[in-house]
LOSE-302342 format. One line per 10 residues: number of its first residue (from 1); their letters; for each residue x negated, y negated, z of C-alpha. Coordinates in pm, 1 decimal. Each point is the difference from the previous one (the first is absolute). Example, Ala and Ser with C-alpha at 12.3 -4.5 7.8 and 13.67 -1.06 7.14 Angstrom:
! residues 2
1> as> -1230.0:450.0:780.0  -137.0:-344.0:-66.0
***
This chain:
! residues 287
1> xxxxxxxxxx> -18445.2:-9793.2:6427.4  -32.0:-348.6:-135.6  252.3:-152.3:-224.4  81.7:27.0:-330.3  -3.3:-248.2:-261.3  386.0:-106.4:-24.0  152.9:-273.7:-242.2  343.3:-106.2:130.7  267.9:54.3:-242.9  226.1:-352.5:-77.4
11> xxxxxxxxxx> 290.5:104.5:161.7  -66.4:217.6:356.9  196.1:304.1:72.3  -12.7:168.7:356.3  -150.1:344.4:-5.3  99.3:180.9:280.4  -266.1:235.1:22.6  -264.9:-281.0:-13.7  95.4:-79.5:347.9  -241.7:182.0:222.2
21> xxxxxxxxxx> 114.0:106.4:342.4  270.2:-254.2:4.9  154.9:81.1:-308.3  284.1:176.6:157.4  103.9:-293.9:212.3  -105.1:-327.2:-259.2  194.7:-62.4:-272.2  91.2:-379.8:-191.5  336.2:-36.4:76.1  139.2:-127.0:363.2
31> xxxxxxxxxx> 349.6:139.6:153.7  82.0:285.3:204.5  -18.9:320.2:-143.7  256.6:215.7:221.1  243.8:-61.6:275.6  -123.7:20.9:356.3  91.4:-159.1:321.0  -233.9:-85.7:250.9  26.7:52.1:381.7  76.8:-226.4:241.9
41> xxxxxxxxxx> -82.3:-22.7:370.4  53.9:-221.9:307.8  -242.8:-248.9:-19.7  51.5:-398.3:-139.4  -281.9:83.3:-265.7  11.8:308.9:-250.0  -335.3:56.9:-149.2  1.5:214.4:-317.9  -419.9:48.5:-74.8  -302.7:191.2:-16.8
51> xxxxxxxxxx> -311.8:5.1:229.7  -214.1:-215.4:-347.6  -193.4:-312.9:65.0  337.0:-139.6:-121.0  223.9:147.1:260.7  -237.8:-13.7:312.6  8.5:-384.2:-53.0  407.6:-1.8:112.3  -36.8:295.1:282.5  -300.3:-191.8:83.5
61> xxxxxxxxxx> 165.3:-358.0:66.6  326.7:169.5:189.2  -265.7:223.5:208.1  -167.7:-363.6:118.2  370.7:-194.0:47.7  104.6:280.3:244.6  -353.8:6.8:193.0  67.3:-410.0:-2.1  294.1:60.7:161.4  265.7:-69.2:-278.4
71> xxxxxxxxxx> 298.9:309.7:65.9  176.3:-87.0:-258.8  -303.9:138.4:-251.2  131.0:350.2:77.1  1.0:207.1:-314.6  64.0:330.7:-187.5  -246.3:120.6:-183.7  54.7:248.3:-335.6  -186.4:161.8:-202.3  0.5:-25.4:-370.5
81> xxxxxxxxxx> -231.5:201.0:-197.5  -113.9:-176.2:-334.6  -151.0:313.6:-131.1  328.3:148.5:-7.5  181.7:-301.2:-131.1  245.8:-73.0:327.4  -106.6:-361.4:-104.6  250.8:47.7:-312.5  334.1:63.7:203.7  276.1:-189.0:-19.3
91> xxxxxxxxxx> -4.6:-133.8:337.7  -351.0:-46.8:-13.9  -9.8:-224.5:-313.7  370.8:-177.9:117.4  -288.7:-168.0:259.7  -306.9:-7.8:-204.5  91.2:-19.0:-367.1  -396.9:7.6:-88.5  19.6:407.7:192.8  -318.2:-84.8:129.8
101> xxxxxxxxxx> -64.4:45.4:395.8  74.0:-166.6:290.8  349.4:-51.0:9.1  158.6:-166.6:290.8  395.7:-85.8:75.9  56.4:-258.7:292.5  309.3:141.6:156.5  -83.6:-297.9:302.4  264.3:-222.8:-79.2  353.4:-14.4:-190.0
111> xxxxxxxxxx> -84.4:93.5:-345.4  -245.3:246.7:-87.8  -343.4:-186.4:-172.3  -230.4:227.8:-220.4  -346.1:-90.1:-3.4  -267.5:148.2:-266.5  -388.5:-104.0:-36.8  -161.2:52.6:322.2  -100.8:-352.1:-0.7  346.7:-138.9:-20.7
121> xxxxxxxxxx> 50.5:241.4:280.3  -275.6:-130.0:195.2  153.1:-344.4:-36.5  314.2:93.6:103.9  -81.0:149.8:323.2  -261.0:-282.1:63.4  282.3:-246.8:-74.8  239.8:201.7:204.8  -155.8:16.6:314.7  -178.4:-270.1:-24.8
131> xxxxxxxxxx> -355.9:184.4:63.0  -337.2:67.6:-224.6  37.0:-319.6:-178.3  -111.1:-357.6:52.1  253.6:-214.5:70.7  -200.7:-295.2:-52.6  18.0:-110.9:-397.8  -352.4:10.2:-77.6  -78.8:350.0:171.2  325.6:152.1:-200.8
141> xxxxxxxxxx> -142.2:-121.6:-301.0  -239.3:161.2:85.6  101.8:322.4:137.7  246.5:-16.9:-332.1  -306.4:-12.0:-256.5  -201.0:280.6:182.2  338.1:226.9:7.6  27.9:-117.7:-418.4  -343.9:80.8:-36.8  50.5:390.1:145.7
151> xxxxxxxxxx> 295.8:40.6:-177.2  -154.6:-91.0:-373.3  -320.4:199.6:126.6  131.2:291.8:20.2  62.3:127.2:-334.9  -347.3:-41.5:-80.1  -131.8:198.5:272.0  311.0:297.3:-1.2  118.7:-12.6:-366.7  -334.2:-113.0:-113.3
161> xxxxxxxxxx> -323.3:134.1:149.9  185.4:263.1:247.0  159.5:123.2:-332.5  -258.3:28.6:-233.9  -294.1:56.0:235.0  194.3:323.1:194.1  322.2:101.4:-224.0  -15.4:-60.8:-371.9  -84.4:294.6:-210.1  -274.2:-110.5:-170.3
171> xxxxxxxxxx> -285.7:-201.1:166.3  3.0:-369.0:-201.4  -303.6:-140.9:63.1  106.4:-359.2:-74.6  314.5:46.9:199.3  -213.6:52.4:314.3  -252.2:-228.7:-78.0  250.9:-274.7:-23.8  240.8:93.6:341.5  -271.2:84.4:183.3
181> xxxxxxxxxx> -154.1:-337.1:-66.9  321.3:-184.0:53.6  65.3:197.1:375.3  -342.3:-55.4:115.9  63.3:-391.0:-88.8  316.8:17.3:189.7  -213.1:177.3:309.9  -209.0:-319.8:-27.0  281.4:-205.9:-12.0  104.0:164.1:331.0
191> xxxxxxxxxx> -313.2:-4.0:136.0  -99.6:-360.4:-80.9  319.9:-91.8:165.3  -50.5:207.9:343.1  -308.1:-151.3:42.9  161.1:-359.9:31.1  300.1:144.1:236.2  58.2:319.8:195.7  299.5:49.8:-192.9  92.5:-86.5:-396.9
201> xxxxxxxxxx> 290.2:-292.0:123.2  -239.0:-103.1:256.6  -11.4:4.4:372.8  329.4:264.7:76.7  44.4:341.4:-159.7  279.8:-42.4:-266.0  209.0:166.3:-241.4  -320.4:-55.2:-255.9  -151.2:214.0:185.9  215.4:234.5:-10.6
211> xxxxxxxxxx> 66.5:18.3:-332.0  -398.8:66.7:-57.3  -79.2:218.7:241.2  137.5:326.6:-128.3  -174.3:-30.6:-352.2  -328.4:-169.3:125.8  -2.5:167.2:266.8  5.1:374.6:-146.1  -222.3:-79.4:-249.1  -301.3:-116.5:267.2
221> xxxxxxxxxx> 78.9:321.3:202.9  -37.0:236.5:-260.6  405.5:101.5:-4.6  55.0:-67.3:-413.5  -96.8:114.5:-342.3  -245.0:284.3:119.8  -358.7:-199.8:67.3  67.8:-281.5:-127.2  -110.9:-206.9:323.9  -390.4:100.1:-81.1
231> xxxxxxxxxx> 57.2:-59.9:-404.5  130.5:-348.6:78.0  -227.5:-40.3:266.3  235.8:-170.3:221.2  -247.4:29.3:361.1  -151.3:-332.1:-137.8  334.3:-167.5:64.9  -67.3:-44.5:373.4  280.4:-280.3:118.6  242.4:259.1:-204.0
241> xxxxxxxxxx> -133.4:241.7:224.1  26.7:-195.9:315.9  343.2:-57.8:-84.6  112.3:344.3:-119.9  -128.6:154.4:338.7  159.9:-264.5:200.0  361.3:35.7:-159.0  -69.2:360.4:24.2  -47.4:29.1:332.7  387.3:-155.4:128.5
251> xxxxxxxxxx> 237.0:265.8:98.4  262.0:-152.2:-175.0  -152.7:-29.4:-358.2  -125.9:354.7:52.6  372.9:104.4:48.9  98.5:-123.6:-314.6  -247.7:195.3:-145.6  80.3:322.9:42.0  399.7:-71.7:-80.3  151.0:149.2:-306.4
261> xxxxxxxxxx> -296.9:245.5:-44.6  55.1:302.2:-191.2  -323.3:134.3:6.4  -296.1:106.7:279.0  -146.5:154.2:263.6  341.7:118.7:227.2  70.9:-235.6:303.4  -186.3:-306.6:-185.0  293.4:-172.3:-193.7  370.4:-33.4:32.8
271> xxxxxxxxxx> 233.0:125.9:-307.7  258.6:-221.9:109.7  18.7:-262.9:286.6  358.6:-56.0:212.1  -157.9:-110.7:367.6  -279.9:-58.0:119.4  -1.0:294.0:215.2  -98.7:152.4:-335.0  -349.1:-51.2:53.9  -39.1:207.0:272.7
281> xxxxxxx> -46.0:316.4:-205.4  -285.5:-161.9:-150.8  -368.2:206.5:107.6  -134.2:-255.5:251.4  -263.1:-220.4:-129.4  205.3:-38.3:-360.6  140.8:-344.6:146.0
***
């Protein structure tokens, strides 16, 4: 199906039933939409999330502070499932008022902080425990502008290309010529830059890379929007590739993962994450 010719009225109103798959969950207006508490456990960081490019990039940075030796990273994982709108709770949005996922309280100290954006997350851990950042000024500028350069990515390869190459109704032909340009220029981007260093800050792995990882990465191994590694033909980004396997192969970033799953093959991903004994009901090999 291609798309119809459509002239946009001069005032927009939202038609629910326009909305695709996603048209039970998206809506214009921000604010919770019920009353629900969410749990709490023992740990200094509660982690309210979903196993998305978005939410690996938090169980993926606490997963590498605990394997650096930082205790105090511990953390309780939950599940919230965005397909059927958890994300629009009360509790939920009293942390994240843009009901989007990750959500993260730091319960480390004597006030609770709320944290939402994954990158402001990232920071604050970094920050925290002093670790995955330069400390240097010119390598956290630069660290800093790689993290900023994931975080305004992103929409352009989820919301844009991811969306209208795999979920909208209708195929749009100048929709997916236009994000599929702009995510193979980001992949170049990437790739330009990991042929200069081994990482995107430089020298040391960092919270840029981390922030990358889960969307680059699933996109060069063939994990998002159906085939669309061999229609963007991403093989020819070889430092991306170097890279991806690289990250891919630490125990610790492969931890964070598989946390806050809610779909797969049994014994390969955790629901929910409350020690890290939890992993050892994984199938061996998945980590």
């Amino acid at each position: 199906m291609t798309d119809p010719e459509y002239t946009p009225p001069a005032v927009w109103t939202w038609n629910k039933e326009n909305g695709g798959r996603f048209a039970a969950i998206n809506r214009p207006t921000a604010g919770a939409q019920f009353e629900r508490k969410l749990p709490r456990g023992e740990h200094p960081f509660q982690l309210y999330s979903l196993g998305t490019p978005n939410g690996m990039k938090v169980t993926i940075m606490l997963e590498e502070l605990l394997a650096a030796g930082h205790s105090g990273a511990e953390y309780d994982a939950w599940l919230i499932n965005i397909g059927e709108g958890d994300q629009f709770g009360s509790e939920f949005v009293a942390i994240n008022p843009n009901s989007k996922i990750p959500a993260l309280l730091d319960l480390s100290g004597p006030e609770p902080i709320r944290l939402f954006e994954s990158g402001a997350m990232l920071l604050h851990l970094a920050e925290k425990f002093g670790a995955f950042i330069p400390t240097d000024a010119n390598g956290r500028a630069e660290c800093l502008s790689w993290l900023m350069w994931q975080m305004a990515s992103a929409p352009f390869i989820g919301g844009g290309f991811g969306h209208f190459y795999a979920y909208a109704p209708i195929k749009i032909e100048y929709a997916i010529d236009r994000y599929s340009m702009e995510t193979k220029r980001l992949f170049d981007v990437a790739d330009q830059r990991l042929g200069e260093s081994p990482y995107l800050a430089g020298d040391a792995i960092s919270i840029a890379d981390f922030a990358a990882f889960p969307w680059l990465g699933a996109l060069y191994r063939g994990l998002a929007y159906n085939d669309a590694k061999t229609f963007l033909a991403l093989d020819e980004y070889t430092n991306v590739g170097r890279w991806v396997m690289e990250l891919n192969s630490r125990p610790a970033t492969r931890r964070g993962l598989v946390v806050n799953r809610g779909q797969g093959e049994e014994g390969t991903f955790l629901t929910e994450r409350h020690s890290a004994s939890d992993f050892d009901q994984l199938k061996p090999g998945t980590i």
